[in-house]
C-alpha atoms as one frame of an Amber mdcrd trajectory, in Angstrom:
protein
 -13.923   0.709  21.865 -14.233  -0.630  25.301 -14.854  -4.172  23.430 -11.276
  -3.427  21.829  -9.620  -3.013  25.174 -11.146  -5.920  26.748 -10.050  -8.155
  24.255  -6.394  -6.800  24.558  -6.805  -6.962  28.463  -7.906 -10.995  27.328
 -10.630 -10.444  30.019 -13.229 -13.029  29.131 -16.105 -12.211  31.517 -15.422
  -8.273  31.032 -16.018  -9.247  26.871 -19.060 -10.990  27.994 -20.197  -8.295
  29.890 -19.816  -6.084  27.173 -21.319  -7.703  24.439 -24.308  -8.403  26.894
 -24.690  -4.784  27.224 -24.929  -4.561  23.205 -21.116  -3.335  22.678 -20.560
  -4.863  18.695 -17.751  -7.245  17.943 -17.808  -6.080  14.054 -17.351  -2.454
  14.794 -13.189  -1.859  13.534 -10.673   0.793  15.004  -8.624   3.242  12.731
  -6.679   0.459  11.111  -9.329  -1.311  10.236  -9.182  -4.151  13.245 -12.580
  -5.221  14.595 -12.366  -7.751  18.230 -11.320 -10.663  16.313  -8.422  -9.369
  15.043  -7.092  -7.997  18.220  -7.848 -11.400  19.924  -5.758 -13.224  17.117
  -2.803 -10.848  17.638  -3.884 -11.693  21.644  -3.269 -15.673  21.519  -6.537
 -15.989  23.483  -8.417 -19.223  22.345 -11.456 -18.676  24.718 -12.152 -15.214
  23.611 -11.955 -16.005  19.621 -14.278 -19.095  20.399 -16.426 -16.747  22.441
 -16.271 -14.308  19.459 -17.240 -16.422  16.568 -20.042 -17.758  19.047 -21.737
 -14.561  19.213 -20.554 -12.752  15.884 -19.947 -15.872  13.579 -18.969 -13.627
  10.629 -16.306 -11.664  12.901 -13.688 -13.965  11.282 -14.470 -12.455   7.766
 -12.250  -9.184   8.482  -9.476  -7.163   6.701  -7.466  -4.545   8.276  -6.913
  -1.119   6.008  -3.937  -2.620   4.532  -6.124  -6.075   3.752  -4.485  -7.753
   6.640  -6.231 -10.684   7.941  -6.802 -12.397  11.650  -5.002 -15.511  10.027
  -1.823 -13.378   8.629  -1.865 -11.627  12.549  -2.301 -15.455  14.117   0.829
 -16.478  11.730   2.788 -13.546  12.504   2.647 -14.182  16.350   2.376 -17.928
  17.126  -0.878 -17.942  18.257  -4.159 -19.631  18.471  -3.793 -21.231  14.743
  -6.671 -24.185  15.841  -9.439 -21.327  15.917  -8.359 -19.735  13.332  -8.037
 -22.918  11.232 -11.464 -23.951  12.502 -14.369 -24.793   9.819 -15.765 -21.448
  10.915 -13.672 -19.613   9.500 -12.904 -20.066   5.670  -9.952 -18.112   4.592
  -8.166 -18.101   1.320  -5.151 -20.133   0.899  -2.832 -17.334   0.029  -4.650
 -13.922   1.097  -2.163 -11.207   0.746  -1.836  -7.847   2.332  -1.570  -4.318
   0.357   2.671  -5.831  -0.010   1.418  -8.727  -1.100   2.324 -10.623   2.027
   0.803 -14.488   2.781  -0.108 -15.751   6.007   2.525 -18.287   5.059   5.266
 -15.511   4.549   4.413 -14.046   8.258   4.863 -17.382   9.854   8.173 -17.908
   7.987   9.857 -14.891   8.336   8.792 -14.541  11.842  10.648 -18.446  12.870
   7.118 -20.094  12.871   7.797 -23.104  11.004   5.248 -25.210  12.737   2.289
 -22.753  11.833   4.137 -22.689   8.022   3.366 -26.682   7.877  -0.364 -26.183
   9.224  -0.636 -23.472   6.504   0.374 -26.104   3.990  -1.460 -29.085   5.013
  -4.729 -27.587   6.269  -4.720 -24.476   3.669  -2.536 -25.499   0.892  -0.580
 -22.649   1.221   2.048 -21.584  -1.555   5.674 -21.854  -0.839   6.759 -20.195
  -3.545   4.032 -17.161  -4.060   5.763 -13.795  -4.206   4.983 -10.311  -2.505
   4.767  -6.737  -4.501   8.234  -6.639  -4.754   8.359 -10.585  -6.343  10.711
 -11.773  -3.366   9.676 -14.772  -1.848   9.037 -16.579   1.331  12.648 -18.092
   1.245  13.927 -14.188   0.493  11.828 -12.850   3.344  13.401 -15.209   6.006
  17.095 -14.385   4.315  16.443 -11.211   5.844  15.254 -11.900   8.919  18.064
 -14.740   9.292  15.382 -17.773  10.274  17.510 -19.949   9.637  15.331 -23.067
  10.639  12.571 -21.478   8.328  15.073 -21.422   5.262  16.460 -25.170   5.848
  12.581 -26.463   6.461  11.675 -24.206   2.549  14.629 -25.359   0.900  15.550
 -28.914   2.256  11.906 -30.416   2.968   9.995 -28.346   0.273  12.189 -28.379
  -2.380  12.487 -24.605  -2.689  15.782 -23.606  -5.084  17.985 -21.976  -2.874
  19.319 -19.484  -5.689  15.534 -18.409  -6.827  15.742 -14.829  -7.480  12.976
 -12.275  -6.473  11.578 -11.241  -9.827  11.915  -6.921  -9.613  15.749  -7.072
  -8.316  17.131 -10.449  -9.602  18.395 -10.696  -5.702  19.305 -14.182  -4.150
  18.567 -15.323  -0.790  22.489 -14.922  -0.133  22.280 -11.451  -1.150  19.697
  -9.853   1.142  21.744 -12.135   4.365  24.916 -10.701   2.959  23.182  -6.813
   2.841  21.878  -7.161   6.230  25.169  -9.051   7.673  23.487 -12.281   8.905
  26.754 -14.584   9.184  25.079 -17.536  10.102  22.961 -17.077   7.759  24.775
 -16.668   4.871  26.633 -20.228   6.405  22.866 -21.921   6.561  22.452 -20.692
   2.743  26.026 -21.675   1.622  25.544 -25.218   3.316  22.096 -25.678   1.356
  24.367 -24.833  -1.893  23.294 -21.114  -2.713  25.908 -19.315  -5.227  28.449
 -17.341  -3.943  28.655 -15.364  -7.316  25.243 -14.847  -8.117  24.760 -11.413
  -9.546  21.575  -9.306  -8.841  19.949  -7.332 -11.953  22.594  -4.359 -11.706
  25.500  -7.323 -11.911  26.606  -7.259  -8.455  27.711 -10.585  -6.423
């Protein structure tokens, strides 16, 4: 929609405008996105606060593969303080259709400031699993965030050998598959083990 461009453009008094003129925030594009997603994935505080001002259930959205604004706002670094606002009550652990948490996006994306909001202001699990059982600590293995595996493992107490549940894989093993050296240095230093064997016995 127009509405939907504006909010990409991050054109405040063009949104205004627009919603004047009786365009509607809660209206969603193919994926399932309505105006407050898009200004999540944006980073535009002014335009969410302008949002939830005129549409105060536009918060309560989930894309077509149940992804909501606060797993986008994780994913991208961006306006957490609106989306953490009393407005806007989201579960704790919400997961996508891959079981994903808002606290999985913002670790396997480097975001380990928005991870500790997630756990003090949400309560967030460090530990929940996706669809495939892998956890946050196995998600940013693969992505080599290194700060994001020291902050799960050193400050949370997260065991640095914990297996996802499906493939009995380590931490080490999904750095070692996707050839993250410094990685696989971060997870050795933290004490992971070198011969841990996945389900199909293979260090």
């Amino acid at each position: 929609t127009p509405l939907m461009m504006a909010c990409t453009r991050r054109n405040l008094e063009v949104i205004k405008a627009l919603v004047e003129h009786g365009a509607n925030p809660l209206l969603k594009n193919k994926d399932g996105w309505n105006c407050f997603h898009i200004a999540s994935r944006e980073g535009h505080p002014e335009i969410l606060q302008y949002l939830l001002a005129v549409s105060p259930s536009s918060w309560d959205t989930e894309s077509k593969i149940k992804r909501t604004p606060l797993h986008t706002a994780a994913a991208n670094n961006s306006v957490l303080a609106f989306v953490f606002s009393p407005r806007c009550q989201y579960k704790p652990d919400s997961r996508d259709k891959c079981g994903v948490t808002p606290f999985m996006d913002a670790i396997q994306n480097g975001h380990v400031n928005i991870a500790r909001l997630l756990l003090e202001k949400h309560q967030a699990c460090p530990t929940a699993v996706d669809a495939l059982g892998a956890q946050p600590l196995h998600r940013a293995a693969v992505t080599a965030q290194d700060e994001a595996i020291q902050f799960l493992v050193s400050e949370l107490g997260v065991d640095v050998n914990e297996r996802v549940t499906t493939l009995q894989l380590t931490a080490l093993h999904y750095a070692a598959k996707e050839g993250h050296v410094h990685t696989i240095q971060t997870l050795l230093s933290l004490g992971a083990d070198v011969q841990a064997k996945d389900g199909k016995n293979r260090s």
